[in-house]
DRENDO-1510 file (C-alpha; in Angstrom, 1 decimal, always signed):
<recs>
REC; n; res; u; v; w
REC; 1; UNK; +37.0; -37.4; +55.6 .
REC; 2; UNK; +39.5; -40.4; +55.9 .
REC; 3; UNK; +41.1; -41.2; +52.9 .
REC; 4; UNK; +42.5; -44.9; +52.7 .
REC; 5; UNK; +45.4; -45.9; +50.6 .
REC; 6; UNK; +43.8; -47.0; +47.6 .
REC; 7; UNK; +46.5; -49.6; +47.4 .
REC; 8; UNK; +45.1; -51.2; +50.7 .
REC; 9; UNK; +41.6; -51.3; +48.7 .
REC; 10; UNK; +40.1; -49.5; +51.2 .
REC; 11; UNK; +37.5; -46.6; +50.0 .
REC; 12; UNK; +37.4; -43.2; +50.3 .
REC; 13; UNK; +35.2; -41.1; +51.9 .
REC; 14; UNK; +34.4; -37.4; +50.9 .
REC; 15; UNK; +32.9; -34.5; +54.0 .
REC; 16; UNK; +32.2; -31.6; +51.5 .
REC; 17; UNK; +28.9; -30.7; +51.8 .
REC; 18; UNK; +28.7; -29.1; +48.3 .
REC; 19; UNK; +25.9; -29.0; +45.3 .
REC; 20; UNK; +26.0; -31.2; +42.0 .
REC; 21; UNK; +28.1; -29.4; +39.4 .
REC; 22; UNK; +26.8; -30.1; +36.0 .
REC; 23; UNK; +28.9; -32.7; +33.9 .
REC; 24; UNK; +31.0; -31.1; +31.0 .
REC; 25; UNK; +30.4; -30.9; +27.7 .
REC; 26; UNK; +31.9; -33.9; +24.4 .
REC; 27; UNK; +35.6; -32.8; +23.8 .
REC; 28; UNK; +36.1; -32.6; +19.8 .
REC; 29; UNK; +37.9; -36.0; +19.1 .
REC; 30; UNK; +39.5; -36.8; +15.2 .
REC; 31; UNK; +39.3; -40.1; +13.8 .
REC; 32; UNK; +40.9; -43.3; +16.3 .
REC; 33; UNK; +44.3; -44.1; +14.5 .
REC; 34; UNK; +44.6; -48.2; +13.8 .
REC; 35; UNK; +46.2; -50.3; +16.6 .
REC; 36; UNK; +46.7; -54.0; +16.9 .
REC; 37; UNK; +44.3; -56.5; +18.6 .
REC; 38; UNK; +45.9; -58.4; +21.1 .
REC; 39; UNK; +43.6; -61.2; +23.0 .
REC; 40; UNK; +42.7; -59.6; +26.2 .
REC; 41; UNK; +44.4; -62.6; +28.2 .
REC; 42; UNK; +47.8; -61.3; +26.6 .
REC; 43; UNK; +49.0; -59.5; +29.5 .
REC; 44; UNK; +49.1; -61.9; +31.9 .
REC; 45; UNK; +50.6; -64.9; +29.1 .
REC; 46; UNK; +53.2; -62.6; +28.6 .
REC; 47; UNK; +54.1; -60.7; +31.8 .
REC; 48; UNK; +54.5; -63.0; +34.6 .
REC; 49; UNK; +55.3; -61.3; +37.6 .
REC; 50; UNK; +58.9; -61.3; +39.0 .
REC; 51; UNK; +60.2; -62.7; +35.5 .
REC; 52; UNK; +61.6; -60.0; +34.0 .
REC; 53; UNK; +65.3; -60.1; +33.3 .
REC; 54; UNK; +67.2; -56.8; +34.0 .
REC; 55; UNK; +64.5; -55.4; +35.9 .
REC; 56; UNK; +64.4; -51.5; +36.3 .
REC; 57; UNK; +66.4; -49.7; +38.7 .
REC; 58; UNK; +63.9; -49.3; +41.6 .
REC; 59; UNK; +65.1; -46.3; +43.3 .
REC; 60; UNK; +64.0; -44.3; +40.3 .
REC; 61; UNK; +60.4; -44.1; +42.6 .
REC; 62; UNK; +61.4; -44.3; +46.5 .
REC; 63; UNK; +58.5; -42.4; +48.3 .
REC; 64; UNK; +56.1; -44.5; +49.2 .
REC; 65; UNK; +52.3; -44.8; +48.4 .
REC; 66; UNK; +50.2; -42.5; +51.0 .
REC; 67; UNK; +52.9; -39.2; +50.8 .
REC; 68; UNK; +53.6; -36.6; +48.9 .
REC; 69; UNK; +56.9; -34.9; +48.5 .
REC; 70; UNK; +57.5; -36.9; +52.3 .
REC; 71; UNK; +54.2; -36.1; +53.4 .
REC; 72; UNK; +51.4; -37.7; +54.6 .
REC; 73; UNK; +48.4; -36.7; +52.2 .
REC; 74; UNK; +46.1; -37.4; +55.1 .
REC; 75; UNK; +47.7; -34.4; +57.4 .
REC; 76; UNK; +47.7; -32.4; +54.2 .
REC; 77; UNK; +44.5; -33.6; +53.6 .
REC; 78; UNK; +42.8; -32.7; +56.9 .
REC; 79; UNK; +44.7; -29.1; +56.7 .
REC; 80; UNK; +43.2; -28.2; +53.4 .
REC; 81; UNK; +40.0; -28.8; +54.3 .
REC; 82; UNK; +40.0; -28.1; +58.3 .
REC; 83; UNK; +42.2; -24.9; +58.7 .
REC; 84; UNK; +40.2; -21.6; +58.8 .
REC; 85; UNK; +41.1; -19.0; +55.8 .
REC; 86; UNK; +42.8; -16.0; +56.4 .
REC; 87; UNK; +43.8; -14.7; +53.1 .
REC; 88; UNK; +43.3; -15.2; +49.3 .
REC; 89; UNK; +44.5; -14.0; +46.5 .
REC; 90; UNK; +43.5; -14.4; +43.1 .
REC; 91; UNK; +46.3; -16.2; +40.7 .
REC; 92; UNK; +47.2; -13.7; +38.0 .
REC; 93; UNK; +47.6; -15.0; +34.5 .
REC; 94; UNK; +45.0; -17.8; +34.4 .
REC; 95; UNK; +42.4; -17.8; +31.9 .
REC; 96; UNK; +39.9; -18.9; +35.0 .
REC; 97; UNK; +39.2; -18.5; +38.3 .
REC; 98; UNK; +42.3; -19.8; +41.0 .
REC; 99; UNK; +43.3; -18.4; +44.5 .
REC; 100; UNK; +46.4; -18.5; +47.0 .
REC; 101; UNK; +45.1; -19.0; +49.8 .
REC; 102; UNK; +46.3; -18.5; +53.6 .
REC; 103; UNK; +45.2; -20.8; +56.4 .
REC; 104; UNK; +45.3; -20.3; +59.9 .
REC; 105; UNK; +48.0; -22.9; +60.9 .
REC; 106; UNK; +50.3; -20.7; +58.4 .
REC; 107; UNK; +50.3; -23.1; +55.3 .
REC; 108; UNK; +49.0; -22.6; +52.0 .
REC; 109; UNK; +46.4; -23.9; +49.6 .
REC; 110; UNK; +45.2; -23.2; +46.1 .
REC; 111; UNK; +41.3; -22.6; +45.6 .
REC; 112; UNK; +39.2; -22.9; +42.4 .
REC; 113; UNK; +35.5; -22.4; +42.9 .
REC; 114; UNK; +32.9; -23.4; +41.1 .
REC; 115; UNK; +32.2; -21.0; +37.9 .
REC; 116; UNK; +30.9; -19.6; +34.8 .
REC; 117; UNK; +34.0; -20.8; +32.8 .
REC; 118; UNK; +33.8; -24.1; +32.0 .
REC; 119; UNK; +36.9; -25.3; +31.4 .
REC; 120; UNK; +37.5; -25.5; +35.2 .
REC; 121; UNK; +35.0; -27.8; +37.0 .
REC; 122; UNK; +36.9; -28.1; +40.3 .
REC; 123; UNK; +35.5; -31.9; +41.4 .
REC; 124; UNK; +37.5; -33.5; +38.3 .
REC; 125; UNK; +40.5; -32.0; +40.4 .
REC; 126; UNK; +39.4; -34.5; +43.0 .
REC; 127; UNK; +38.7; -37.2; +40.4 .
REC; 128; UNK; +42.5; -36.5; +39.4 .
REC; 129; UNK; +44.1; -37.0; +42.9 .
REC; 130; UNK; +42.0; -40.0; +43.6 .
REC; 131; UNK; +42.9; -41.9; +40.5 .
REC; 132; UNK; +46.4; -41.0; +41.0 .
REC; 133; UNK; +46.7; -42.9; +44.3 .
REC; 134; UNK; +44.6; -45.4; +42.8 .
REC; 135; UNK; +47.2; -46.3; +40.6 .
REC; 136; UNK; +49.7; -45.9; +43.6 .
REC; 137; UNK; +51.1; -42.4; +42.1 .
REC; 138; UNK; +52.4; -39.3; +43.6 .
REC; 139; UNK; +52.2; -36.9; +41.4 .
REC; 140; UNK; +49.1; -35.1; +41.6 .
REC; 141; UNK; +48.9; -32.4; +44.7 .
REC; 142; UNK; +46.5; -33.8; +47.5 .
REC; 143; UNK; +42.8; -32.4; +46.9 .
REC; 144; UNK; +39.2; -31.9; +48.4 .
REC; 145; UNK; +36.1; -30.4; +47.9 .
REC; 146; UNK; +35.5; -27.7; +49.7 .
REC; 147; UNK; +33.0; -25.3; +50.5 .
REC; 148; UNK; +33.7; -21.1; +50.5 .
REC; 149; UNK; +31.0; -18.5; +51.3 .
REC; 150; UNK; +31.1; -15.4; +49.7 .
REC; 151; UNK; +31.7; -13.7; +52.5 .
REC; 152; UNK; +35.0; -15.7; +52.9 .
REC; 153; UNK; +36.1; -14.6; +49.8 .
REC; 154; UNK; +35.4; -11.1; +50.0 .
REC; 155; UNK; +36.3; -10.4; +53.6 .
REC; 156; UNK; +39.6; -12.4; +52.7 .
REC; 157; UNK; +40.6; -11.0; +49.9 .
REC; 158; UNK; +44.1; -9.4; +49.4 .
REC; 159; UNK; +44.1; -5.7; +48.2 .
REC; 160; UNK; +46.1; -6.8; +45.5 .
REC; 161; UNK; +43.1; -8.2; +44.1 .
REC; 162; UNK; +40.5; -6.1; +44.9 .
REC; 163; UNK; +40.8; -4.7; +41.1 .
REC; 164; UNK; +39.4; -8.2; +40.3 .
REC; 165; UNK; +36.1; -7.7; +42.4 .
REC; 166; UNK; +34.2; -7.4; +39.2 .
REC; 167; UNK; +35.2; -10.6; +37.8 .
REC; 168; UNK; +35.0; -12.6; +41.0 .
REC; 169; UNK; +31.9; -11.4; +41.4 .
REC; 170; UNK; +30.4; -12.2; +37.7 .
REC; 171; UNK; +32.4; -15.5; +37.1 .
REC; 172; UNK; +32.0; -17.3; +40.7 .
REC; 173; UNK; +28.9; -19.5; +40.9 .
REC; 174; UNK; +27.4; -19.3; +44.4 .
REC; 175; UNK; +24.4; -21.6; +45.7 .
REC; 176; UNK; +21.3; -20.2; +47.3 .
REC; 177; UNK; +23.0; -20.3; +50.5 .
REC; 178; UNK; +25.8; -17.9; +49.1 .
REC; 179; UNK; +28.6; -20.6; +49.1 .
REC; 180; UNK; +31.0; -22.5; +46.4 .
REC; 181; UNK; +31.3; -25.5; +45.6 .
REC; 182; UNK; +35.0; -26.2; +44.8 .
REC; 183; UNK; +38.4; -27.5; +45.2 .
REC; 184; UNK; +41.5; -26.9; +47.6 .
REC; 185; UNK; +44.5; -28.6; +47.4 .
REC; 186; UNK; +48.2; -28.4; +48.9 .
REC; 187; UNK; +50.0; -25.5; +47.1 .
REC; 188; UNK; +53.6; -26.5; +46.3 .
REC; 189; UNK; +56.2; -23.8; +47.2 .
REC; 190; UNK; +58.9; -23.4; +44.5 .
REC; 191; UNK; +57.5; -25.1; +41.6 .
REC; 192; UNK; +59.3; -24.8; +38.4 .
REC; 193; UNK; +58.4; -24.9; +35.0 .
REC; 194; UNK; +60.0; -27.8; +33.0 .
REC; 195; UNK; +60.0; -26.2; +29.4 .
REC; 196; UNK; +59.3; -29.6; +28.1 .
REC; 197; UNK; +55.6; -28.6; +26.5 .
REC; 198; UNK; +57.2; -26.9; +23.5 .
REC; 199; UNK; +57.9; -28.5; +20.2 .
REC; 200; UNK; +61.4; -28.8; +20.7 .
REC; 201; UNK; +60.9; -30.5; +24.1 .
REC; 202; UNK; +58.2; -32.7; +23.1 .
REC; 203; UNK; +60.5; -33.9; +20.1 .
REC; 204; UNK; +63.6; -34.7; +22.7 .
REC; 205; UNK; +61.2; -36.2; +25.2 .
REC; 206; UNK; +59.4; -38.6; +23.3 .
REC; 207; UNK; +62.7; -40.1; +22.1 .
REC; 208; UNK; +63.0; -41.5; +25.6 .
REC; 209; UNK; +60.3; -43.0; +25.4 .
REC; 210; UNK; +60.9; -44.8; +21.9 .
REC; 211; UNK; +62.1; -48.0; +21.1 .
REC; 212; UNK; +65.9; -47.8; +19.9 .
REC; 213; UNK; +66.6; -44.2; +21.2 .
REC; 214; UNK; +68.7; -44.4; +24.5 .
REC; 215; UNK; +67.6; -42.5; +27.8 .
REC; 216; UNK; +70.3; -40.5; +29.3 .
REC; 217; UNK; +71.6; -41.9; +32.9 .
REC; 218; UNK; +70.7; -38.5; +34.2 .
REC; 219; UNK; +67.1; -38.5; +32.6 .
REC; 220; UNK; +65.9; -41.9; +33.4 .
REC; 221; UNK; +63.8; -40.2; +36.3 .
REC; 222; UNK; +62.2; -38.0; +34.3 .
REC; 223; UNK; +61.4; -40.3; +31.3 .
REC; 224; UNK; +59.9; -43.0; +33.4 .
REC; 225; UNK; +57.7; -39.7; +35.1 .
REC; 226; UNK; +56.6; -38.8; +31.8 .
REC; 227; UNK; +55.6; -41.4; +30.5 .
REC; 228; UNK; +53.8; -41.8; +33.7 .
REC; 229; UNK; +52.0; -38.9; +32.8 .
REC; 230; UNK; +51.0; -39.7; +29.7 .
REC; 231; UNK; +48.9; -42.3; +30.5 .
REC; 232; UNK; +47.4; -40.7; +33.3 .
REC; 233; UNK; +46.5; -37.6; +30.6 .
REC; 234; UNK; +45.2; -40.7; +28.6 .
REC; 235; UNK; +43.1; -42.3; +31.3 .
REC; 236; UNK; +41.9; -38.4; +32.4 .
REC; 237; UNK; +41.4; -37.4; +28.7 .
REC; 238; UNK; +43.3; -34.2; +29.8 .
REC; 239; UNK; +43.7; -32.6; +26.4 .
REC; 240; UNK; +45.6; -29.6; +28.2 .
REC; 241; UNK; +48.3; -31.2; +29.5 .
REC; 242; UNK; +51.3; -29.9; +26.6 .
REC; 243; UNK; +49.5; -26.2; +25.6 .
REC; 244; UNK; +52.5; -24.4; +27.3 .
REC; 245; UNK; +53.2; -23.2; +30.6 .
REC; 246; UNK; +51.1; -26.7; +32.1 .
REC; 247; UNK; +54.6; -29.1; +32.7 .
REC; 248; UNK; +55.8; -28.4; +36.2 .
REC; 249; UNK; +58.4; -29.9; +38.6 .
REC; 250; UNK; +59.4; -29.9; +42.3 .
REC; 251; UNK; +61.2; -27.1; +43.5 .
REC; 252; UNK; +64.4; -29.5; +43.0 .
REC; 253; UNK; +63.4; -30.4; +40.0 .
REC; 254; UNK; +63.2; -34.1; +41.1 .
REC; 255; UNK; +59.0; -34.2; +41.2 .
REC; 256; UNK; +57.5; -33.8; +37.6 .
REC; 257; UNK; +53.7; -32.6; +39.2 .
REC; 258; UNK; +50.7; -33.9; +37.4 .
REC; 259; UNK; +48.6; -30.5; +37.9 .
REC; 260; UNK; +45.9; -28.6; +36.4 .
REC; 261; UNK; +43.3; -31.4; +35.8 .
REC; 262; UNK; +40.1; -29.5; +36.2 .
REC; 263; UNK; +39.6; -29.5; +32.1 .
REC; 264; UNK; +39.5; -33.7; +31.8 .
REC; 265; UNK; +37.5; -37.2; +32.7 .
REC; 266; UNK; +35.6; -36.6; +28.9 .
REC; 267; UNK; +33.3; -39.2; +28.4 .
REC; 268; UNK; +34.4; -40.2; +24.7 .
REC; 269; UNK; +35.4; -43.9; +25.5 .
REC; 270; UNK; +38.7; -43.5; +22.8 .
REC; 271; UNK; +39.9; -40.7; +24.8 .
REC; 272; UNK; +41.3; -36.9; +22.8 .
REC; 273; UNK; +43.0; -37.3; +19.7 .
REC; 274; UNK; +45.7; -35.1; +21.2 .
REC; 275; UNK; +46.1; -37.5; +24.3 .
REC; 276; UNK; +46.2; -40.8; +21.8 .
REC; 277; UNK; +48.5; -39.4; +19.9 .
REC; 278; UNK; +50.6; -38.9; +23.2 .
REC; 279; UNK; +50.2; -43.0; +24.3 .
REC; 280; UNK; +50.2; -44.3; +20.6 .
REC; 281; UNK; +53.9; -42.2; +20.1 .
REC; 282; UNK; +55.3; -43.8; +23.9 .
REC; 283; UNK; +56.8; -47.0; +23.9 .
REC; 284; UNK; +58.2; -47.4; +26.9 .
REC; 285; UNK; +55.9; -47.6; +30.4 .
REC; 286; UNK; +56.5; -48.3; +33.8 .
REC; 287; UNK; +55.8; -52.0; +34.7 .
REC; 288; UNK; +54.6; -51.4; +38.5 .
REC; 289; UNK; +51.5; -48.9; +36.5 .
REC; 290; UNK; +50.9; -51.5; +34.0 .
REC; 291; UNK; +50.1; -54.0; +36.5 .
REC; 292; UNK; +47.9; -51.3; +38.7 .
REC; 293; UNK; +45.7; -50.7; +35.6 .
REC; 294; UNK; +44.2; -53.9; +37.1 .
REC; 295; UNK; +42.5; -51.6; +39.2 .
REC; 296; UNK; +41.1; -49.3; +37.6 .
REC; 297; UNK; +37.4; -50.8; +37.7 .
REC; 298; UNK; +34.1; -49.6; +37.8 .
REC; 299; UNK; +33.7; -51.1; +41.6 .
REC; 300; UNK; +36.7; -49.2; +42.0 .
REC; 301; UNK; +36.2; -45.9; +40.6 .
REC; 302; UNK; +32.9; -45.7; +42.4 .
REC; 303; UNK; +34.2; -46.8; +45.9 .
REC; 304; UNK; +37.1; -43.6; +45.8 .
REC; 305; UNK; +34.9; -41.7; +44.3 .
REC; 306; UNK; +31.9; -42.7; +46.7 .
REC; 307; UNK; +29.4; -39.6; +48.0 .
REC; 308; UNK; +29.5; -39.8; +52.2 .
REC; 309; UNK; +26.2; -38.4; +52.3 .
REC; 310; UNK; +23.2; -37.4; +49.6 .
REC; 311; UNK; +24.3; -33.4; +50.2 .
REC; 312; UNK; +27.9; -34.1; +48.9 .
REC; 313; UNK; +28.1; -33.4; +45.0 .
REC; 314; UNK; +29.1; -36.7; +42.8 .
REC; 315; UNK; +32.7; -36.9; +42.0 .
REC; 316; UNK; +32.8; -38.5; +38.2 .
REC; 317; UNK; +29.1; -39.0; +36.6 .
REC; 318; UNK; +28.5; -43.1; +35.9 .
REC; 319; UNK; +29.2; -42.3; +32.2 .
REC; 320; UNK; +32.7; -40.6; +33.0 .
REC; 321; UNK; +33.5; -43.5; +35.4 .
REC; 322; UNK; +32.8; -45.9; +32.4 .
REC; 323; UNK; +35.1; -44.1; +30.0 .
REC; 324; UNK; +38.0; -44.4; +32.4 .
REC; 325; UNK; +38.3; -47.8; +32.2 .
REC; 326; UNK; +37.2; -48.1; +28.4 .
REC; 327; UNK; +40.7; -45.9; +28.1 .
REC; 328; UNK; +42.5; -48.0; +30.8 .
REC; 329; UNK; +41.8; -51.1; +28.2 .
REC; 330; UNK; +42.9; -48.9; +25.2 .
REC; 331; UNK; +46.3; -48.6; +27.2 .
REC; 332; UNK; +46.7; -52.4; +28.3 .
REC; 333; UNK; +46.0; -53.2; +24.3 .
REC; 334; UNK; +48.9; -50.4; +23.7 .
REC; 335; UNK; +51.5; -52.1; +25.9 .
REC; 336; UNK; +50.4; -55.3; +25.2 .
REC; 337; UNK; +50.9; -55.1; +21.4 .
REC; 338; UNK; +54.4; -53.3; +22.2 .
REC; 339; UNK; +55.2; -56.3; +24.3 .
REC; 340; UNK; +54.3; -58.9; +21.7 .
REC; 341; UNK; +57.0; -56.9; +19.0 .
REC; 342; UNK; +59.9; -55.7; +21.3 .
REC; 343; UNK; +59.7; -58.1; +24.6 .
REC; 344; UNK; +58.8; -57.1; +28.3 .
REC; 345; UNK; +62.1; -56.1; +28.7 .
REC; 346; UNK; +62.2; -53.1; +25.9 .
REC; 347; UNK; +58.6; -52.2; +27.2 .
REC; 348; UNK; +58.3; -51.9; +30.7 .
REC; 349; UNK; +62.0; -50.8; +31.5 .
REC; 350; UNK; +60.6; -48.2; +34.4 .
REC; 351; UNK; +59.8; -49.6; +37.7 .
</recs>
């Protein structure tokens, strides 16, 4: 598979040659809380381009579209889904299936197949990364589908987890041809949790992002990544996101990681009451992802997301597709109404 910069309009093309996983179940949404309507030609009347005063401090986002922690997503890419395995081991801790795994060029990847527990459906994972550089993002770990026989998996396994046979066995769906239909991606050494998905964080973070609280010099990069992230949540419908243990960083701490996506891309066109809460609460985006919601289009979504062949399972169903960009209008009414009370300048302060 070639993956194109998204930002160069150029589709991708997906090489797994995996089945059809069957599309998730409604998420449990509360009532929509009231927002302003703003006429939809409100954007562009008030954000010309290159007229902002004071603009944002543009180092605050220096690696460029295409790489991820300085490298090229296609070489990660191709070694994700290219190298042979030589080892996995099943991640301890996780309420579902997930797997180290060691390739034969001496790099690492993380594995989630296909399986009984719903809440991880591993080609929403793909969805994730997709949209991500669709937006021109580099947050989410580089992703693929990949196939894994069970005789991979078994042969492979590390004795440290052959106590988990059992439940490998029992909650890993297999094809009729004995293989998996799921997801690797780059594993990132050194991550760190960020601590900031308890109450205490949430209540210090969300100040950032609110009109009249100041951001700390030293936390500007982190505010503008979160609220980054919560409208990518948002536009995923990733209800997980602040449930504890899910906020992680760079090894440096520099690199807040938008990962664990597999539970997301609901169809309700309003999004999770816990995600709106997040984007109705934030006041204060980043004007360079404002301006890329432009592209989050059906045309759009359905050339990244494009099958290269009828054996390769579908990415997002039509009706998830849809409800991606009925949330990406949800958000551009959000800003747009913040604009219209505090001024371009007080909205989109984050490059």
């Amino acid at each position: 598979m070639v993956l194109a910069s998204a930002l160069a309009g150029v589709a991708w093309a997906t090489r797994a040659s995996v089945h059809f996983f069957s599309e998730r179940g409604r998420a449990e949404v509360g009532q929509p809380r009231s927002r302003r309507e703003v006429s939809p030609g409100l954007s562009t009347a008030l954000l010309p381009r290159g007229d902002l005063s004071s603009p944002p401090n543009p180092t605050i986002f220096e690696e460029p579209a295409g790489t991820f922690l300085g490298m090229s997503d296609e070489m990660l890419l191709e070694r994700v889904r290219d190298q042979p395995i030589l080892g996995m081991k099943l991640n301890k801790g996780g309420a579902t299936l997930s797997f180290r795994v060691e390739l034969a060029d001496g790099s690492r990847a993380a594995f989630k197949p296909a399986q009984t527990d719903l809440r991880t459906i591993p080609r929403k994972e793909v969805a994730a990364y997709r949209l991500n550089r669709l937006l021109g993002l580099n947050a989410v770990p580089p992703a693929a589908p990949r196939m894994v026989s069970r005789e991979e998996i078994f042969l492979h396994l590390h004795p440290d987890s052959l106590a988990d046979l059992p439940r490998i066995r029992a909650e890993t769906v297999f094809n009729p041809l004995g293989k998996t239909a799921g997801v690797i991606m780059y594993w990132v050494p050194g991550i760190k949790d960020l601590d900031l998905d308890t109450p205490g964080g949430l209540h210090q973070t969300m100040q950032w992002l609110t009109q009249g609280h100041p951001i700390p010099v030293d936390k500007r990069a982190l505010a503008a990544q979160l609220s980054q992230l919560v409208v990518f949540d948002f536009l995923t419908s990733n209800p997980d996101r602040f449930s504890g243990g899910n906020m992680k960083t760079s090894a440096d701490g520099s690199r807040l990681l938008f990962m664990d996506n597999t539970m997301s891309f609901f169809i309700e066109p309003e999004g999770n009451e816990h995600t709106r809460s997040n984007l109705h609460r934030t006041q204060r985006f980043s004007r360079q992802l404002y301006q890329a919601l432009d592209r989050v289009t059906v045309p759009a979504l359905e050339g990244i997301l494009a099958q290269a062949s009828q054996d390769e399972y579908q990415i997002l169903t039509p009706s998830e597709i849809r409800a991606v960009v009925a949330r990406r209008d949800l958000v551009r009414r959000h800003i747009d109404g913040l604009v219209a009370s505090y001024g371009p300048r007080n909205v989109l302060v984050f490059p």
